[in-house]
C-alpha positions as CSV (number, residue, x, y, z in Angstrom):
1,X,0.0,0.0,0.0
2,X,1.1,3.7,-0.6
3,X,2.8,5.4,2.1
4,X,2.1,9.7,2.1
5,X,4.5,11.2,4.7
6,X,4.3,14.9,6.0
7,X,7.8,16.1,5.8
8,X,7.2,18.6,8.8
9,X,5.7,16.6,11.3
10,X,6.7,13.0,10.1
11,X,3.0,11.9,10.1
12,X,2.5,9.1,7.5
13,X,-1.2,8.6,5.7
14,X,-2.0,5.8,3.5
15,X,-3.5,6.5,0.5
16,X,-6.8,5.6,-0.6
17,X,-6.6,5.1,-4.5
18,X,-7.6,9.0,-5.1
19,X,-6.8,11.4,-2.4
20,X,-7.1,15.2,-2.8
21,X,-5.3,17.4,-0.6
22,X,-6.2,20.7,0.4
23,X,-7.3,23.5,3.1
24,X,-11.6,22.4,2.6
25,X,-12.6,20.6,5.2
26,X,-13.9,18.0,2.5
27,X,-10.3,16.9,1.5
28,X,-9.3,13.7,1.7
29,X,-6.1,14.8,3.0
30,X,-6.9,18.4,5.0
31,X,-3.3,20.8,4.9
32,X,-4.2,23.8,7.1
33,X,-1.7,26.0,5.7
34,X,-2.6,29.5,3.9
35,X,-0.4,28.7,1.1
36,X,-2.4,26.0,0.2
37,X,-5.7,26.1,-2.3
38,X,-8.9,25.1,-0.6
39,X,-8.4,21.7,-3.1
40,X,-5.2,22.2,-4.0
41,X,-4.0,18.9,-6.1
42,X,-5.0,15.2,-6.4
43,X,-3.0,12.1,-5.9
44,X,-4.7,9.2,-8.1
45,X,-4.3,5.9,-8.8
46,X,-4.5,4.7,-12.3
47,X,-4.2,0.9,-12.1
48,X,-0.6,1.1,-12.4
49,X,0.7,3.9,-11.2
50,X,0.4,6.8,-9.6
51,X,-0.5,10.4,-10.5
52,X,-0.2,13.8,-9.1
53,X,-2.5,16.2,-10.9
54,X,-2.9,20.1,-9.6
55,X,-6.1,21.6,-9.6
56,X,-5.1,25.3,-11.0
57,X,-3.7,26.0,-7.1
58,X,-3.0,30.2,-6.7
59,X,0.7,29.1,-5.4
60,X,1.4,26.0,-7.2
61,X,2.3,21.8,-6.7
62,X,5.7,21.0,-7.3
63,X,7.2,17.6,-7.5
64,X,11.0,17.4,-6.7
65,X,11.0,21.2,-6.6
66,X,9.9,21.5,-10.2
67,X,6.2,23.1,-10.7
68,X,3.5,21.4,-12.4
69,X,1.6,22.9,-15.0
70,X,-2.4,23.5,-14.2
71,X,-4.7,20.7,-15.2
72,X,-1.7,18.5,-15.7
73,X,-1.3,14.8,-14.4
74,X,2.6,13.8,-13.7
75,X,3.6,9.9,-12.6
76,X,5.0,9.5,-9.6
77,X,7.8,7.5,-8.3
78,X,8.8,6.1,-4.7
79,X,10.8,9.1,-2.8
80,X,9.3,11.7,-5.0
81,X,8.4,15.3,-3.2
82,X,5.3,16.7,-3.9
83,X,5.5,20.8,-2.5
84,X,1.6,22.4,-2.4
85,X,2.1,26.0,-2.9
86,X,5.4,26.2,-1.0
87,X,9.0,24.2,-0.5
88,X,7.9,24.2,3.4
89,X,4.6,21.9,3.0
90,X,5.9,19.2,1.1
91,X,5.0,15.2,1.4
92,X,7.4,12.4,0.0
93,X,6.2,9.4,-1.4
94,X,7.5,6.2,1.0
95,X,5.9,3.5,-0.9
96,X,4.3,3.7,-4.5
97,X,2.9,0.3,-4.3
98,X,-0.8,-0.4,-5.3
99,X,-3.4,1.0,-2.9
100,X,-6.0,-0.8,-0.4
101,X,-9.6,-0.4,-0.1
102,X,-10.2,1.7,2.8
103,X,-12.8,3.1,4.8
104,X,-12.9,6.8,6.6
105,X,-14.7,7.2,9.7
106,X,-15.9,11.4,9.2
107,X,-15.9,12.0,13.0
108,X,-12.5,10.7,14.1
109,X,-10.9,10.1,11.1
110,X,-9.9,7.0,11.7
111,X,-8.7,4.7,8.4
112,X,-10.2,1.0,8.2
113,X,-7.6,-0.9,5.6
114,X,-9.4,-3.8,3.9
115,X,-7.2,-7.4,4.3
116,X,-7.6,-10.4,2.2
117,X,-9.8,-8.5,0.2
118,X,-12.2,-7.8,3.2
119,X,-13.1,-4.3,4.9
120,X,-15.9,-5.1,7.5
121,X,-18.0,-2.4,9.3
122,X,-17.3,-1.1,11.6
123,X,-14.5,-3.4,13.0
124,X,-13.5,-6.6,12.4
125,X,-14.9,-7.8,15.8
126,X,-18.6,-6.3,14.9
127,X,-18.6,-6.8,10.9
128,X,-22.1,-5.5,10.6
129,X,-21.6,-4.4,7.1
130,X,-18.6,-6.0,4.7
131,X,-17.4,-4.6,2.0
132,X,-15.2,-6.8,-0.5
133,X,-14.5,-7.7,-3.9
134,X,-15.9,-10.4,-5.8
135,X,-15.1,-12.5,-9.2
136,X,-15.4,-9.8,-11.6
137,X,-13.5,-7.4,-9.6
138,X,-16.6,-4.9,-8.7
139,X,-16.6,-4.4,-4.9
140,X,-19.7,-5.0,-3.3
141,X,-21.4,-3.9,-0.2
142,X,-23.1,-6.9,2.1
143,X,-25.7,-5.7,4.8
144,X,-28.5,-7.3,6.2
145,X,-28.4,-10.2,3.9
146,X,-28.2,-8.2,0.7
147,X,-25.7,-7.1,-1.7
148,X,-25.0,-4.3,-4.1
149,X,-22.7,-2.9,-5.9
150,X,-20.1,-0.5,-4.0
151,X,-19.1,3.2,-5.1
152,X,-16.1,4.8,-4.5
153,X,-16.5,8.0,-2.6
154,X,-19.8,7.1,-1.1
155,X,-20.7,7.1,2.2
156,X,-21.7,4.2,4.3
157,X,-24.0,4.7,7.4
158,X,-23.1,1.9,9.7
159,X,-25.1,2.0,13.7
160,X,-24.6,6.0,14.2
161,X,-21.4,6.0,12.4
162,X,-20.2,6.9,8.7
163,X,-17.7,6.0,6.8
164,X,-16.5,7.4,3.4
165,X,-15.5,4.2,1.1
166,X,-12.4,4.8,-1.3
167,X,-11.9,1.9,-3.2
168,X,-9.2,1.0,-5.9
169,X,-10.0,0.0,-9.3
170,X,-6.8,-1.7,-10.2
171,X,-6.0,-3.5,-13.6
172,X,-5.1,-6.9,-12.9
173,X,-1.5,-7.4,-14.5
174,X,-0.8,-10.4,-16.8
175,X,0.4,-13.5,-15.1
176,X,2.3,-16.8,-16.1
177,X,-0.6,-19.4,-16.2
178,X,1.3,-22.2,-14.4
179,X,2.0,-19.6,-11.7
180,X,-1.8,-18.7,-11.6
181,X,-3.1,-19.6,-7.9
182,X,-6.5,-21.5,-8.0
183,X,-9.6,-19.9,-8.4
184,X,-12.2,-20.8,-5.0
185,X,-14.5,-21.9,-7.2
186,X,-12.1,-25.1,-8.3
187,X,-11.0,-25.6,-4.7
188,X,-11.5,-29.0,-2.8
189,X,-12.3,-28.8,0.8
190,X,-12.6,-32.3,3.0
191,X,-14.4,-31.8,6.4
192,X,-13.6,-33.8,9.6
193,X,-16.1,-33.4,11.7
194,X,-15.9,-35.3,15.7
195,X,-18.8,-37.4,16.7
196,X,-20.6,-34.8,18.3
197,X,-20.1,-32.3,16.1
198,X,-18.6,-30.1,18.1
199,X,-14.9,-29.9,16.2
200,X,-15.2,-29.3,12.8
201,X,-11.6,-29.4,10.9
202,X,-11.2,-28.2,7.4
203,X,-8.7,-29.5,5.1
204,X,-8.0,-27.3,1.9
205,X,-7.3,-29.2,-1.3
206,X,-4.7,-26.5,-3.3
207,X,-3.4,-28.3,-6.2
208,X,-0.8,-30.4,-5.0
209,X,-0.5,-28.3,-1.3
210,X,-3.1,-29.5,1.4
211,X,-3.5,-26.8,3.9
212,X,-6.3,-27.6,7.0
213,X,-7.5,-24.8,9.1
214,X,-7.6,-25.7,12.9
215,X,-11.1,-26.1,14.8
216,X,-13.0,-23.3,14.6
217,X,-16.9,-22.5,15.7
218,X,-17.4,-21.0,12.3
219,X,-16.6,-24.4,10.3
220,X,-19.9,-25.5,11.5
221,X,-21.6,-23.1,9.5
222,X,-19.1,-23.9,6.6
223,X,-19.9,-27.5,7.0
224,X,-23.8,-26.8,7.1
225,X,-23.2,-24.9,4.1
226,X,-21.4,-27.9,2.5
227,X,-23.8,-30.5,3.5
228,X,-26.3,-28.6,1.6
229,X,-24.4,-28.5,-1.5
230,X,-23.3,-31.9,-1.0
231,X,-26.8,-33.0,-0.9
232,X,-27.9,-30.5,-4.3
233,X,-24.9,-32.5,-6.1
234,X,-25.4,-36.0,-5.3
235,X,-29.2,-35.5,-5.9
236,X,-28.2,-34.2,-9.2
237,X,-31.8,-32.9,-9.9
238,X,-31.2,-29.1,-10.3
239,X,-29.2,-27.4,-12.3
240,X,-25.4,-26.3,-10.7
241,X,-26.5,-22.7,-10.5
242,X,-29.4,-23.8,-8.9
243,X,-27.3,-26.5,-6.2
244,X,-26.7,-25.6,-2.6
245,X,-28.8,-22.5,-1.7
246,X,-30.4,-22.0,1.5
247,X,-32.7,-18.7,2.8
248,X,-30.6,-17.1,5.4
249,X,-33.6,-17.5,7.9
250,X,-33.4,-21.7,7.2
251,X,-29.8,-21.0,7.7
252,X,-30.0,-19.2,11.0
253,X,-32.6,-21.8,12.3
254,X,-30.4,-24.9,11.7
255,X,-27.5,-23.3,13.5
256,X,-29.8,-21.6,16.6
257,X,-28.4,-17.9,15.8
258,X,-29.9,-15.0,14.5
259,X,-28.7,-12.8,11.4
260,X,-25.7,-10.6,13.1
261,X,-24.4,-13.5,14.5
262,X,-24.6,-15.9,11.2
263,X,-23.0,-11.8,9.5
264,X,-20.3,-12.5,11.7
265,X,-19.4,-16.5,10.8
266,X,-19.3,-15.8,7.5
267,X,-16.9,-12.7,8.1
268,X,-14.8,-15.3,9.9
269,X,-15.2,-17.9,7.4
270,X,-14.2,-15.7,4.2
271,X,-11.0,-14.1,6.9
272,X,-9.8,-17.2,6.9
273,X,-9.9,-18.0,2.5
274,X,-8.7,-15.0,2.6
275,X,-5.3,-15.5,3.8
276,X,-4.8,-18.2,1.6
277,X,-3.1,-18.0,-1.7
278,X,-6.7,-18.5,-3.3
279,X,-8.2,-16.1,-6.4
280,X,-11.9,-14.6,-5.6
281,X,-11.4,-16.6,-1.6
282,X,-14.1,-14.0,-0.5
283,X,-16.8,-16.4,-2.6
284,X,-16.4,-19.4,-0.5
285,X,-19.6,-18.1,0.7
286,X,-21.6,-16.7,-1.9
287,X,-24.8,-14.5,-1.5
288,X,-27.8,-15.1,-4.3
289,X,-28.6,-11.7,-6.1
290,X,-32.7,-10.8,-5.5
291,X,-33.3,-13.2,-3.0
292,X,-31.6,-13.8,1.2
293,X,-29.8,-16.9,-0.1
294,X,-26.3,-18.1,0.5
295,X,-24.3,-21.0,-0.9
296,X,-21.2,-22.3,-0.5
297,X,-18.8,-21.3,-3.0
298,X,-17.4,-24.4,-4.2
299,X,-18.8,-28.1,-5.6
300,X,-15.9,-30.3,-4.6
301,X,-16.8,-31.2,-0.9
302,X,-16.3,-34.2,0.8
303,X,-17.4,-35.3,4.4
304,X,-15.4,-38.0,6.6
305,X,-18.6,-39.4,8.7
306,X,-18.0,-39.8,11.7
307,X,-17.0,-43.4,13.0
């Protein structure tokens, strides 16, 4: 992630993928300096690089002491200086690498850093609302067992608090097919499960590298999840688009939770694809558009019965 630092006070800020710095009070990035254009210039990510741009400023932006013309967008590189309206307010560029989703809480300011392609709402410990990406790339918003298509720059009114979203649109670069990591969708998971059901182990089946997650409470909603799928497939009477689904509120009676607590297992559950070295992990679980359905993300399940 890109790394902003103030070279006065040392302060670092991470960049959300477009930031505008100025004095207004509705910059991303507030400079209260009178030197400094109520939105003075814009730092942008273009899906591989990065981009100063100054917004026709009275006293100027100047990257590595030379000024930028007004209106005009100059690539930046890792140590570059970028100067708004004087030498003395100036920022250096630590780290030029691709930018995270993030989310801006209004009041305090506080940035929320998406991980595994996961930014829950408003913490990780009470993911009310997640926001995350999903096979085409869109970023989608997940609350109260719907979905919808995210926007960058909007804001998100989560309990009595709001966040602003800024979310990367990033071009995906070109990769080696044999180095290509599996897709969650072609993923093999094999489910241990203890006579009484209360340890669940799942082993991960990717390519020729077996990885098991340790016991967790949440597997037993991955595994209900499986069963149901598991049951769809061996049936063999619907359709596989059709295979697996269940209404949230079936869900949350099997398991004996209600709706924030099953929001929460599935946060878990996706947390933990996520850290694996798995393309689209956050569909392990997926949601059905129109209706308050969810499925498990994957066909190739298998279930050691208990003995």
């Amino acid at each position: 992630m890109a790394i902003l630092v103030d070279t006065r006070s040392g302060q670092a800020f991470t960049l959300p993928a477009r930031c505008v710095l100025g004095r207004s009070s509705a910059c991303t990035l507030r400079v209260e300096d009178p030197r400094v254009s109520g939105e003075h210039a814009r730092i942008s990510w273009q899906g591989d690089r990065w981009e100063v741009r100054d917004f026709g400023s009275r006293n100027g932006t100047f990257l590595n002491d030379k000024r930028i013309e007004p209106s005009a967008s100059v690539v930046l590189a890792a140590a570059d200086r970028i100067a708004l309206g004087d030498v003395a307010v100036a920022f250096s560029l630590l780290d030029a690498s691709p930018p995270l989703a993030q989310a801006r809480q209004l009041v305090t300011g506080t940035i929320l850093l998406a991980r595994g392609g996961l930014l829950p709402l408003p913490s990780e410990d009470e993911p009310e609302v997640t926001v995350m990406q999903d096979a085409d790339g869109r970023w989608i918003v997940e609350a109260g067992g719907e979905a919808r298509v995210a926007l960058d720059g909007e804001v998100l009114k989560v309990g009595s608090e709001p966040f602003a979203l800024h979310l990367p649109a990033p071009i995906a670069p070109t990769v080696d097919a044999r180095d290509e990591p599996p897709d969650i969708r072609s993923v093999g998971l094999r489910f241990r499960v203890s006579l009484d059901e209360e340890r669940v182990e799942v082993g991960i089946e990717l390519g020729r590298t077996p990885h098991v997650l340790a016991p967790r409470a949440h597997h037993y909603t991955l595994l209900t999840l499986a069963r149901a799928r598991l049951r769809d497939e061996e049936e063999a009477k619907l359709p596989e688009p059709s295979r697996g689904w269940i209404a949230v509120d079936e869900l949350c009676r099997m398991l004996a939770i209600d709706e924030n607590k099953l929001n929460v297992e599935i946060y878990r559950v996706r947390q933990d694809f996520g850290s694996l070295a798995v393309q689209n992990a956050t569909a392990i679980v997926e949601r059905r558009k129109g209706v308050r359905q969810l499925r498990l993300g994957t066909a190739r399940v298998a279930i050691e019965r208990p003995s």
